[in-house]
C-alpha positions in Angstrom: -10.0 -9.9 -11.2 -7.3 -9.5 -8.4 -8.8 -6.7 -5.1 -7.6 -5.0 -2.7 -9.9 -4.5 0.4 -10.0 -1.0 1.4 -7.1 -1.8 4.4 -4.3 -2.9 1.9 -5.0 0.4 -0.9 -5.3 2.6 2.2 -1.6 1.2 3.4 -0.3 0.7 -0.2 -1.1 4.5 -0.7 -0.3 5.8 2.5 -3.3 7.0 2.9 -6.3 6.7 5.7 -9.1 3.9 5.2 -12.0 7.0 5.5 -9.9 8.5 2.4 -9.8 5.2 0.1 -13.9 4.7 1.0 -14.4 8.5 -0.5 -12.5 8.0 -3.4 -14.4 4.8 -3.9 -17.8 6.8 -3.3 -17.0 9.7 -5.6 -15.6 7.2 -8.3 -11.8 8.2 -7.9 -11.3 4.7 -7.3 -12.7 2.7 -11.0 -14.8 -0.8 -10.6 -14.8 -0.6 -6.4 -17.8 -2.4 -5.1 -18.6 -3.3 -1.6 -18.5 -6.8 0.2 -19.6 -6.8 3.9 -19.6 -3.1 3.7 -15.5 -3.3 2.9 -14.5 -1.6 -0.5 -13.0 -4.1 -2.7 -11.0 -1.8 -4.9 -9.2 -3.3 -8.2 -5.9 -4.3 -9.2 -6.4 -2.3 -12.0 -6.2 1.0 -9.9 -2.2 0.5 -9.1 0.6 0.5 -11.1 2.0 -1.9 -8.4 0.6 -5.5 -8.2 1.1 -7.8 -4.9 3.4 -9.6 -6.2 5.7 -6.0 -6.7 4.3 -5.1 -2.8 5.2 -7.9 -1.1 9.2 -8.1 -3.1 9.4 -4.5 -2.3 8.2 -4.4 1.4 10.6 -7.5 1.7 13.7 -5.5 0.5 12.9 -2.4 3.0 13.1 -5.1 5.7 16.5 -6.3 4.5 17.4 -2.8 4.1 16.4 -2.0 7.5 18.1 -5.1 9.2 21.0 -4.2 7.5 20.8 -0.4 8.6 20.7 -1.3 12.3 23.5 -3.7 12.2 25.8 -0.6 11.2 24.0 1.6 13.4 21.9 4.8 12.3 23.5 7.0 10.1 22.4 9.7 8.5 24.2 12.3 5.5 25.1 14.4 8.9 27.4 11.6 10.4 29.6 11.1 7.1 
């Protein structure tokens, strides 16, 4: 079974690590259990897997290199 410690779901969700622990507590969260007093929260929780983060969060980064080479525009500036 593929985790998540409590750092990655809280940036994955956009969320703050004090929020992921509660949902962990109050069983929001299914399966978490704690290692070293870190909530290891299950793949099983996200429709995204690593894999999915890691190609997505690569493609906002090519997106954003690409933005700044033709400078910041917005809908305004067209």
């Amino acid at each position: 079974m593929k985790l998540y410690p409590e750092r990655e779901a809280a940036k994955k969700l956009g969320l703050s690590i004090g929020t992921i622990q509660r949902m962990c507590e109050t069983g929001k969260l299914k399966g978490c259990y704690k290692i070293n007093d870190t909530w290891q929260i299950p793949q099983d929780n996200f429709i995204t897997n690593k894999t999915h983060d890691i190609r997505s969060e690569s493609y906002v980064r090519y997106l954003d290199r690409k933005n700044s080479h033709h400078g910041n525009l917005d809908e305004f500036d067209l």
